[in-house]
MARTI-25421 format. One line per field, with one value per residue (C-alpha): residue in one letter; chain; residue number from 1; x, y, z. Coordinates in Angstrom, 1 decimal, padded with zeros to 4 digits. Layout:
BEGIN
residuo: [A	...]
cadena: [A	...]
num: [NUM	...]
x: [X	...]
y: [Y	...]
z: [Z	...]
***
This chain:
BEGIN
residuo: [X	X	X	X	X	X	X	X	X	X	X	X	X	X	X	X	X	X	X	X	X	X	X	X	X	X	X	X	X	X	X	X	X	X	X	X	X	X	X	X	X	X	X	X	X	X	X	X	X	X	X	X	X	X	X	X	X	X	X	X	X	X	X	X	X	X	X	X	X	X	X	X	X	X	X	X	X	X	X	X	X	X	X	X	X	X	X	X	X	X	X	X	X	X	X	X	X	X	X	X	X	X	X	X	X	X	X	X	X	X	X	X	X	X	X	X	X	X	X	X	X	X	X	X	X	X	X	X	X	X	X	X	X	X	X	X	X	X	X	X	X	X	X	X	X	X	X	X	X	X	X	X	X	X	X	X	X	X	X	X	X	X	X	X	X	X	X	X	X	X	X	X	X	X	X	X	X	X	X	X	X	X	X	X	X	X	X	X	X	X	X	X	X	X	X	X	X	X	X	X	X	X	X	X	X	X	X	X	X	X	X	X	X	X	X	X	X	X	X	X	X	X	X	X	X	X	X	X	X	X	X	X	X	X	X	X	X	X	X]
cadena: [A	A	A	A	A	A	A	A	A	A	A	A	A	A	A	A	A	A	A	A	A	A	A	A	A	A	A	A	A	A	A	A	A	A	A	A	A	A	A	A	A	A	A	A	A	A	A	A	A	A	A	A	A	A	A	A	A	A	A	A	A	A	A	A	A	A	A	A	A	A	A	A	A	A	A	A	A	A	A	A	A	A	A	A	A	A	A	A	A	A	A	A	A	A	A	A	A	A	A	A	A	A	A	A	A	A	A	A	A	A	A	A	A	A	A	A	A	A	A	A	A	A	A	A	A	A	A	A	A	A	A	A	A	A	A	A	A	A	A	A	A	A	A	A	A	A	A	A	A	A	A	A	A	A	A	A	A	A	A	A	A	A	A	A	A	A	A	A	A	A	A	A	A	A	A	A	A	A	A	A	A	A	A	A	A	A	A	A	A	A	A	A	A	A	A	A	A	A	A	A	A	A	A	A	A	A	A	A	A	A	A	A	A	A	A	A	A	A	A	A	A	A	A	A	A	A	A	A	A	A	A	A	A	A	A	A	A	A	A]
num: [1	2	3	4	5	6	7	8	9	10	11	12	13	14	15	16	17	18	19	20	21	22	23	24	25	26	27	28	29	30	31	32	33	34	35	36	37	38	39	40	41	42	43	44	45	46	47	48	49	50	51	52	53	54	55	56	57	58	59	60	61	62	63	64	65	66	67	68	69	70	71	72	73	74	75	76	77	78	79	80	81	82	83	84	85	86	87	88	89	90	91	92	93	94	95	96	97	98	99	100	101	102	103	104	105	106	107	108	109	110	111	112	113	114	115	116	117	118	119	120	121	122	123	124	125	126	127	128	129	130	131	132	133	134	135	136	137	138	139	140	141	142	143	144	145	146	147	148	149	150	151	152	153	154	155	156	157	158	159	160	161	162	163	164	165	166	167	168	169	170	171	172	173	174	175	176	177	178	179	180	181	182	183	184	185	186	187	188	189	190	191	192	193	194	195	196	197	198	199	200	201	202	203	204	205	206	207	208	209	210	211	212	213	214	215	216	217	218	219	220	221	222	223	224	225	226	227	228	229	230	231	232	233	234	235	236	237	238	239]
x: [-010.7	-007.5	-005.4	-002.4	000.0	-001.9	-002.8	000.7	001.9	-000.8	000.3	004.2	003.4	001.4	004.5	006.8	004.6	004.4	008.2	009.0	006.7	009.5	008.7	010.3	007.6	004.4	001.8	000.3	-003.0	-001.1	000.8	-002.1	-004.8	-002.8	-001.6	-005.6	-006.8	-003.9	-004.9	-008.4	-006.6	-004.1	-006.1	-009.1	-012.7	-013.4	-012.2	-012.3	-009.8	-008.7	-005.9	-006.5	-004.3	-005.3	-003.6	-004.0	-006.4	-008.3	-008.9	-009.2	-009.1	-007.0	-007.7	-010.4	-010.4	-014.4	-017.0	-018.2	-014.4	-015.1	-018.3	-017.2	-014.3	-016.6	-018.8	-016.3	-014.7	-018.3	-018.8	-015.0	-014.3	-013.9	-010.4	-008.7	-009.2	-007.6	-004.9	-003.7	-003.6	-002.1	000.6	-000.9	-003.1	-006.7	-009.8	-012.9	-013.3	-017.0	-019.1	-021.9	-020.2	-018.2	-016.2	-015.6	-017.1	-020.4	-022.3	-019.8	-019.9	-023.6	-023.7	-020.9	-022.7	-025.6	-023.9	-022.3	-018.5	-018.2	-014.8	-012.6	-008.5	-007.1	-002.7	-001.1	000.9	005.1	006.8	007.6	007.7	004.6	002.2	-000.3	-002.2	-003.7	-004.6	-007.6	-009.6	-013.2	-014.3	-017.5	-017.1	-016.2	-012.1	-009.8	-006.9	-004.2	000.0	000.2	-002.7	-000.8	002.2	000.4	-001.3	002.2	004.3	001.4	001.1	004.7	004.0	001.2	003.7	006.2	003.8	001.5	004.8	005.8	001.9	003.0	006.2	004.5	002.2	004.1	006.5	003.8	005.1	009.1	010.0	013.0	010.7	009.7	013.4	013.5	010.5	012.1	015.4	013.5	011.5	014.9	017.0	014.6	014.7	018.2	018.8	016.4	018.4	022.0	020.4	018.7	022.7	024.5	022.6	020.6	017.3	013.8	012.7	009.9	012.4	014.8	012.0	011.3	014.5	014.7	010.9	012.2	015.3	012.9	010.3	012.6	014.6	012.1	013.8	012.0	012.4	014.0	016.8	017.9	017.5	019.7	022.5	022.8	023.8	026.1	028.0	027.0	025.3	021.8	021.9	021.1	023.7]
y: [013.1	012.9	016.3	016.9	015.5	012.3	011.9	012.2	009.5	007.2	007.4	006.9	003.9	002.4	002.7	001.7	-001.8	-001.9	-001.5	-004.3	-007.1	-009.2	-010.5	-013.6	-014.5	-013.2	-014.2	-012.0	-011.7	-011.0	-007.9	-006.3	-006.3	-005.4	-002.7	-001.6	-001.9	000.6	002.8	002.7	004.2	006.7	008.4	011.3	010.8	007.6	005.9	002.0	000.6	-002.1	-003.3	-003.8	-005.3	-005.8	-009.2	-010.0	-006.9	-008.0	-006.6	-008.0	-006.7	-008.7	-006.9	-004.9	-003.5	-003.7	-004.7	-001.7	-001.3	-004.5	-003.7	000.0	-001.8	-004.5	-001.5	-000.1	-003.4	-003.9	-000.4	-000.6	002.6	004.0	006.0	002.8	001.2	004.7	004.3	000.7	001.1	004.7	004.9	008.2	008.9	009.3	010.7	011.7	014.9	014.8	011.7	014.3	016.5	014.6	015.6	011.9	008.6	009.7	006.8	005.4	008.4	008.4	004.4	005.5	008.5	006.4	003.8	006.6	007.4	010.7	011.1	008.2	008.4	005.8	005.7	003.4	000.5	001.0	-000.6	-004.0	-007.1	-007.0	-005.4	-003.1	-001.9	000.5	001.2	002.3	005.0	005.3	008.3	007.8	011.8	014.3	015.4	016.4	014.6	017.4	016.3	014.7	012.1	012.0	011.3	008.4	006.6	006.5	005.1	002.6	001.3	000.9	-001.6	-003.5	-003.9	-006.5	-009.0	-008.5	-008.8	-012.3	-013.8	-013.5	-014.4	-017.7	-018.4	-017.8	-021.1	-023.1	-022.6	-021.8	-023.5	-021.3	-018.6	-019.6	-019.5	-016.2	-015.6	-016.4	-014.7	-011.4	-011.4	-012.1	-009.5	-007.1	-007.6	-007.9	-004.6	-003.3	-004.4	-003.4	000.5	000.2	-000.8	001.5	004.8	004.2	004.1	002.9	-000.6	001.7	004.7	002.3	000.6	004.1	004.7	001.4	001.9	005.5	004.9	002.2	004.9	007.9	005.0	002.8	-000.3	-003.0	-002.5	-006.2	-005.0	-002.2	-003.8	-006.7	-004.1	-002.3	-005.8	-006.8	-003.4	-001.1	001.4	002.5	004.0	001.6	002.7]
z: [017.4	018.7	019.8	017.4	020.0	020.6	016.5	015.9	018.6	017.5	013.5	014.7	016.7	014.1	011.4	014.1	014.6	010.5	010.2	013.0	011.1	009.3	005.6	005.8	008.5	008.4	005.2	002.9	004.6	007.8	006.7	004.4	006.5	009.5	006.9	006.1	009.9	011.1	007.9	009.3	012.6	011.6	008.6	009.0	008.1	009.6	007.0	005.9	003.4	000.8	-001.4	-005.2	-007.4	-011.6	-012.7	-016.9	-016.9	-014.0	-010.7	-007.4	-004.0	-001.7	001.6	003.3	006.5	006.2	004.1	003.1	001.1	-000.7	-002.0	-003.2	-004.4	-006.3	-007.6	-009.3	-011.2	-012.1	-013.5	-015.0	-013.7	-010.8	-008.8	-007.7	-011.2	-012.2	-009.6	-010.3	-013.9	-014.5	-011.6	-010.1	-007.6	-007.8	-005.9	-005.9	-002.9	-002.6	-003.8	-003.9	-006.2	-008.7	-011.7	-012.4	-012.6	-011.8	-011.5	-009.3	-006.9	-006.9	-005.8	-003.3	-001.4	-001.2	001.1	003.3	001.5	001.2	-000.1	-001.8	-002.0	-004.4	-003.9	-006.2	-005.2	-005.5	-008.0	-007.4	-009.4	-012.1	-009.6	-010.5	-007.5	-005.8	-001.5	-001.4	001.2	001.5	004.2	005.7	006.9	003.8	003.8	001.4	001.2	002.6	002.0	005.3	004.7	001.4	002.8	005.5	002.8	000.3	003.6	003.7	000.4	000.5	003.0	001.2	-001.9	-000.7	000.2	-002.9	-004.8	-002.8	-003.7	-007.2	-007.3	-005.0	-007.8	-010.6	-008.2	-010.1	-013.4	-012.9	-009.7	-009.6	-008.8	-005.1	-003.7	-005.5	-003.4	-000.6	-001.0	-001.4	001.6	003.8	001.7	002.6	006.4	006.3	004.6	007.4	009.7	008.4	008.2	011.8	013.3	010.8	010.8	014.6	012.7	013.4	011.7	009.9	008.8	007.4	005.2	004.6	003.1	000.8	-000.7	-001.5	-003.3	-004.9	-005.8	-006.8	-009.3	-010.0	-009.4	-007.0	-003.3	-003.5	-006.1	-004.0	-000.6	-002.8	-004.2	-000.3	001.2	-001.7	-001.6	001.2	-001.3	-001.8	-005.0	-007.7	-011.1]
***
């Protein structure tokens, strides 16, 4: 395990390589599982991690930093229960601190500890677009989630939401054409918002994506809308 010093260089330079990737140019596999291979990296208990998202009810997993992620992942849409169905569907965070121990979803816990998780985080997804999602971390060692693994795994599913937002509004191109420009114009409004708070407050590409998804957060309006308004008029709050 990393000493504190080294853990906490290794978790800024893994933000600082999330917050230079530019929207407008990298895909949507790309950025998420670049997003779950560095949460493999800068989270404790050896962790391995997806991305879920439930479309019309239905819930898939759209990255995995291993296999073992997609199968607890697939466990739990087949049981229809489970934290990161919890997660993507309620808006808060779910968890389950020993798989040997549960207090919920039993069954899944059970199938869980038998393939080596010990402990399962489920973050939701930010609001953005119509997503419902959730990031998903399965510990092969036994933690409890303390509020700096909190606060890593909320700066990280703030990065999985953009693209997850830009496959839908891709697919919904299909049926309202208007909607792929739209796409478009959202994944360069956010870089250049980025850029204007790097130049006017000397900030890092990952704190000034920081400060976009948490105005988007604290009102929930899409990170696109404020990232749109800050551009148009120079402010970030969004009345």
């Amino acid at each position: 395990m990393n000493a504190p010093d080294d853990d906490a260089v290794a978790v800024q330079t893994a933000f600082e390589e999330l917050g230079r990737l530019s929207f407008a140019e990298h895909s949507l596999e790309s950025v998420l599982h670049r997003v779950t291979a560095l949460a493999d990296e800068v989270l404790p208990g050896d962790p391995v991690t997806s991305v879920t998202i439930v479309d019309g009810g239905r819930p898939v997993t759209v990255a995995a930093s291993d296999e073992l992620a997609q199968t607890l992942d697939e466990e739990q849409y087949r049981l229809g229960a489970g934290p990161c169905l919890a997660a993507a569907k309620t808006g808060r965070r779910s968890e389950i601190v020993d798989t040997r121990t549960p207090t919920r979803w039993a069954e899944f816990a059970a199938r869980a500890a038998e393939r080596g998780c010990g402990s399962v985080l489920s973050y939701p997804l930010p609001v953005q677009e119509r997503v419902a999602g959730a990031l998903n971390v399965y510990s092969r060692r036994f933690t409890v989630p303390d509020r700096r693994t909190v606060d890593r795994v909320s700066r990280l599913a703030a990065y999985a939401v953009v693209p997850v937002s830009n496959m839908y509004l891709y697919e919904s191109a299909v049926e309202r054409a208007g909607h792929l420009q739209t796409a478009l114009d959202s994944r360069a409004v956010i870089d250049q918002a980025k850029g204007i708070l790097m130049e006017r407050f000397k900030l890092t590409a990952d704190l000034a994506f920081q400060v976009l998804t948490r105005v988007s957060m604290e009102s929930n309006v899409k990170v696109r809308d404020v990232a749109e308004r800050f551009v148009r008029t120079g402010e970030l709050t969004t009345e």
